[in-house]
C-alpha positions in Angstrom: 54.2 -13.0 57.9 57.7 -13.7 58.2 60.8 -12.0 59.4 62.3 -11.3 56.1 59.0 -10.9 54.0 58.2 -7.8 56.7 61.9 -6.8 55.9 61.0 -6.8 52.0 57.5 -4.8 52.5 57.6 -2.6 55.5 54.2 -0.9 54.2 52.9 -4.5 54.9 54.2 -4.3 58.1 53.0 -1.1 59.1 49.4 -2.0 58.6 47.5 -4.8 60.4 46.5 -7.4 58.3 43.3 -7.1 59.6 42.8 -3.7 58.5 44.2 -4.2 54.9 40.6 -4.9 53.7 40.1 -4.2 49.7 37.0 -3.5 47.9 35.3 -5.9 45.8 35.7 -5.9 41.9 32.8 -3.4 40.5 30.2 -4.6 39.6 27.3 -1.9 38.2 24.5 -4.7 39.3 25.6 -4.2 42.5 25.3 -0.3 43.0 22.1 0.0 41.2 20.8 -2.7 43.8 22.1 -0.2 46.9 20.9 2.4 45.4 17.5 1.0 45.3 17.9 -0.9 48.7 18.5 2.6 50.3 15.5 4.1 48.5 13.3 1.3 49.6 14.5 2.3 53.0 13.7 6.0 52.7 10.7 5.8 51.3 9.6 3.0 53.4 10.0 5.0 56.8 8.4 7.8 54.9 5.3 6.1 54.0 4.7 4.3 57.4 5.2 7.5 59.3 2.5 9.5 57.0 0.0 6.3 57.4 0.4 6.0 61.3 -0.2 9.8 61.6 -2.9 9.8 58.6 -4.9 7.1 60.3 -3.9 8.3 64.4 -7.4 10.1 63.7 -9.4 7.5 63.1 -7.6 4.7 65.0 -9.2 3.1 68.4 -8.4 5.0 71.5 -6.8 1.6 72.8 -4.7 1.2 69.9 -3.2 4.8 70.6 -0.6 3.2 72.5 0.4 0.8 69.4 0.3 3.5 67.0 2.8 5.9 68.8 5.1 2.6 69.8 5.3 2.6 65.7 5.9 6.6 65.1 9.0 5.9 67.7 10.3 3.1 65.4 10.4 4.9 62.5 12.1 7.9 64.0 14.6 5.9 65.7 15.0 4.4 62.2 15.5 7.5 60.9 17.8 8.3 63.0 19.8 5.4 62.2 19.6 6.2 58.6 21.2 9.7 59.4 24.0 8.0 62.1 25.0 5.3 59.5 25.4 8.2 57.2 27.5 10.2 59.2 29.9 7.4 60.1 30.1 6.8 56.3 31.0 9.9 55.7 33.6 10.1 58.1 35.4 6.9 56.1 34.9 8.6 53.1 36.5 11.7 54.0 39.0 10.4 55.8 40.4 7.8 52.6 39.8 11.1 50.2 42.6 12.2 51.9 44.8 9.2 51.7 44.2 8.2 48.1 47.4 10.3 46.9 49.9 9.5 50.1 48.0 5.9 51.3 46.2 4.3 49.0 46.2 1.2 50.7 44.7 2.6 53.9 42.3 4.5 51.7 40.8 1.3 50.3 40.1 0.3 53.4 38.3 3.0 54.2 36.3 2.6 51.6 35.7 -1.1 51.8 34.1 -0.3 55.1 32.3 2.5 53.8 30.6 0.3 51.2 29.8 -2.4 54.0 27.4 -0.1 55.7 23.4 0.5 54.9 21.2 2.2 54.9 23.3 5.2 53.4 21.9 8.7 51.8 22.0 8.7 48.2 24.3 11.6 47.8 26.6 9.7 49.7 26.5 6.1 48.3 27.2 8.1 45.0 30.1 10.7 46.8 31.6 6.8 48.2 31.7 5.5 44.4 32.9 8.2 43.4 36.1 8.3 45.7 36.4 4.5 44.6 36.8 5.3 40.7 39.7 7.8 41.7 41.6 5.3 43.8 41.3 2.6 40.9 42.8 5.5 38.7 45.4 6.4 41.0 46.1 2.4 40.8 46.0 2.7 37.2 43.0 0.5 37.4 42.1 2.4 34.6 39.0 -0.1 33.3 37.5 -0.4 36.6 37.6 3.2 37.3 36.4 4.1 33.9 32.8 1.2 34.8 32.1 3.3 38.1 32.6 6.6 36.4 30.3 5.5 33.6 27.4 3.8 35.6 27.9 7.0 38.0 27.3 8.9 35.2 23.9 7.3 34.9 22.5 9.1 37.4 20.7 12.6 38.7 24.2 13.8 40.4 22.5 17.2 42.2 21.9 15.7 45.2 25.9 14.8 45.3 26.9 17.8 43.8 25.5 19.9 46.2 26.7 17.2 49.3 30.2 17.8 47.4 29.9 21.6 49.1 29.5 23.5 45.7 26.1 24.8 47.3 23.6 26.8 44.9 26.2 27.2 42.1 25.8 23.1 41.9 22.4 23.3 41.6 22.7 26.2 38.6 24.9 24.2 36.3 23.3 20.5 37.3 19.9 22.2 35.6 22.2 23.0 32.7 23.3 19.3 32.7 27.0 19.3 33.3 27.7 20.0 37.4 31.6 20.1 38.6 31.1 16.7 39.7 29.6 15.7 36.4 32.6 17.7 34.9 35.2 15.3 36.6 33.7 12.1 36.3 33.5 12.3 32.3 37.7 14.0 32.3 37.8 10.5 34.3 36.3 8.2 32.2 37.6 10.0 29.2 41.4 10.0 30.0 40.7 6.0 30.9 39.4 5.8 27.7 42.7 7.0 26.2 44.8 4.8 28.5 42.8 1.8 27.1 43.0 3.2 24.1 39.2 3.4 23.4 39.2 6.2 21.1 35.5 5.3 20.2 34.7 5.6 24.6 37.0 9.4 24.7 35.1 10.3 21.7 31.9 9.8 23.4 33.0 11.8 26.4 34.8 14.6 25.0 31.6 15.7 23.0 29.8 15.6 26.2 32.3 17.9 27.5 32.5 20.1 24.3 30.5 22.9 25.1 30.3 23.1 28.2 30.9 25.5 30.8 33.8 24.1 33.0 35.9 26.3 35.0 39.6 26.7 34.4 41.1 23.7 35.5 38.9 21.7 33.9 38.8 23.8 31.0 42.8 22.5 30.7 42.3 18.9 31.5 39.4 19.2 28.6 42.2 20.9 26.5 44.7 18.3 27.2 42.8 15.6 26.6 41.2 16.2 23.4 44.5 16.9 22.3 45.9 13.4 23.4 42.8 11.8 21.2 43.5 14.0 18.5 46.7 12.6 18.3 46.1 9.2 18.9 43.8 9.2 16.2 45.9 11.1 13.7 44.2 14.3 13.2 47.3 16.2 13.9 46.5 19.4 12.0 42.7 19.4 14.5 45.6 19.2 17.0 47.7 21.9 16.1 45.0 24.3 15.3 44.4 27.5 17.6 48.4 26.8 18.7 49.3 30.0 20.0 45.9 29.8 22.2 46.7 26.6 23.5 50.4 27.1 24.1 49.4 30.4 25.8 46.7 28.2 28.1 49.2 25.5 28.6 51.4 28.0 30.6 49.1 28.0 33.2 49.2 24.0 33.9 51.7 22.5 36.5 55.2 22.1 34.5 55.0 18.8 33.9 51.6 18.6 32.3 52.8 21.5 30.5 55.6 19.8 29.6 53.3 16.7 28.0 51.2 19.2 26.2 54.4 20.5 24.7 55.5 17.4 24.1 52.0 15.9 22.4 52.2 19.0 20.2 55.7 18.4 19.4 54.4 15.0 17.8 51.7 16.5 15.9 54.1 19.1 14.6 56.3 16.5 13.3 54.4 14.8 11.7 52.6 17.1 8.9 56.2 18.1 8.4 56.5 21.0 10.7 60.4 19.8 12.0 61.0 23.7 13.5 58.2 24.4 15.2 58.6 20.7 16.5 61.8 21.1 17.5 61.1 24.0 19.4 58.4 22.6 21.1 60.0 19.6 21.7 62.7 22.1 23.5 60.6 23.3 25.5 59.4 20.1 27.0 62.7 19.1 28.0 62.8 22.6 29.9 59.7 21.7 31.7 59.8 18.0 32.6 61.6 15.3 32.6 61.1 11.4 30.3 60.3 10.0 33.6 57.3 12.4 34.1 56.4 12.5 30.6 55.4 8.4 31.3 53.5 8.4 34.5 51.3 11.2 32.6 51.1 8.8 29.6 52.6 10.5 27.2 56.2 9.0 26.1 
């Protein structure tokens, strides 16, 4: 790298170029084969060790020696299993925590996250997920909306309990619809609406509908089945319930109170309701500003 190309990008500069690694394009092939390369693995320790202890019995007192040289190698791989883990865990935590400030470094993180195996299943899933978040923070929004789909494939307890929610986890994964569940479909659904795939939200939000969220993402729900409402020009199904939703938009951040106003605003307008428009619109200029009302995709 030149002088005045470091100059132009001091983030480039900042980072060695060896450590600017980036994560291959997704490809759902691919994580369906890790997944089942780290079950083989599992299960394949599993089964030995139960056959060299179920047949220790019955073995010849000179092949004792063989048999225990084999129990050893399965613990230490085991062991490796759980060491790997760890280690990828670490990278994962550590670029969960960059994705917002760094998400440069982050993807880094990750890329050498996904370069390790064996892995625990909970945490190949956990690493994917982390991945679809940074591609949305990149506005990536088609890649991140794959992972979160193909994640969405799959029996999430496991991950929703290694995502620290403990037994409350477990409760609403038997229900169908865990936190982590919750926030991979308000994902894939406001992707959806960035692509403008109103028949992929659609299939989302009706998931969703229903379903015991908490309050936060009870809001984002809220939000964005309003955005598709919109979008698809039922703007009386948006404006129905108003003083409910106005009343539950007060408890967002400003600014995505200010975008709720604003989508309401537009639905207001346009079956002819130019007061209660205005004064909506009002309000979101009280709340946020253009500039805001863009990066949250709304104007």
């Amino acid at each position: 790298m030149t002088e005045n190309e470091t100059q132009q990008n001091p983030a480039a500069a900042a980072t060695p170029p060896e450590l600017r690694l980036t994560c291959p394009p997704f490809d759902p092939a691919r994580l369906r084969r890790q997944m089942a390369l780290d079950a083989a693995y599992r299960w394949g320790v599993f089964i030995v060790v139960v056959v060299v202890l179920s047949l220790g019995s019955v073995l010849d007192p000179s092949a004792g020696h063989l048999a225990l040289l084999v129990l050893v190698g399965m613990v230490a791989a085991w062991f490796w299993l759980s060491i790997n883990s760890a280690r990828a865990m670490a990278l994962v935590n550590q670029a969960s925590l960059l994705i917002e400030q760094d998400p440069i470094r982050a993807e880094t993180l990750l890329a050498q996250a996904l370069k390790r195996w064996p892995m625990q299943r909970p945490l190949r899933i956990m690493l994917y997920h982390r991945l679809a978040v940074l591609r949305h923070r990149q506005q990536h929004y088609a890649e991140a909306a794959a992972i979160g789909q193909e994640l969405l494939t799959f029996n999430l307890a496991g991950a929703e309990r290694g995502a620290g929610a403990g037994w409350l986890a477990g409760f609403f994964s038997r229900r169908g619809m865990g936190p982590l569940r919750a926030n991979l479909l308000l994902m894939v659904v406001e992707c959806r609406l960035y692509l403008r795939d109103l028949g992929g939200a659609y299939q989302g939000l009706m998931e969703l509908h229903g379903a015991s969220l908490g309050l936060l993402e009870s809001l984002q729900r809220m939000a964005l089945q309003t955005r598709y409402e919109i979008m698809a020009g039922y703007y009386p199904a948006a404006l129905a319930d108003l003083p409910h939703k106005i009343q539950m938009a007060e408890l967002m951040p400003p600014a995505h109170c200010g975008a709720m106003h604003a989508m309401l605003a537009v639905a207001a307008r346009a079956v002819g309701k130019e007061d209660l428009a205005t004064w909506l619109r009002q309000r979101t200029e009280l709340l946020c500003t253009p500039e805001q009302l863009r990066a949250l995709g709304v104007e």
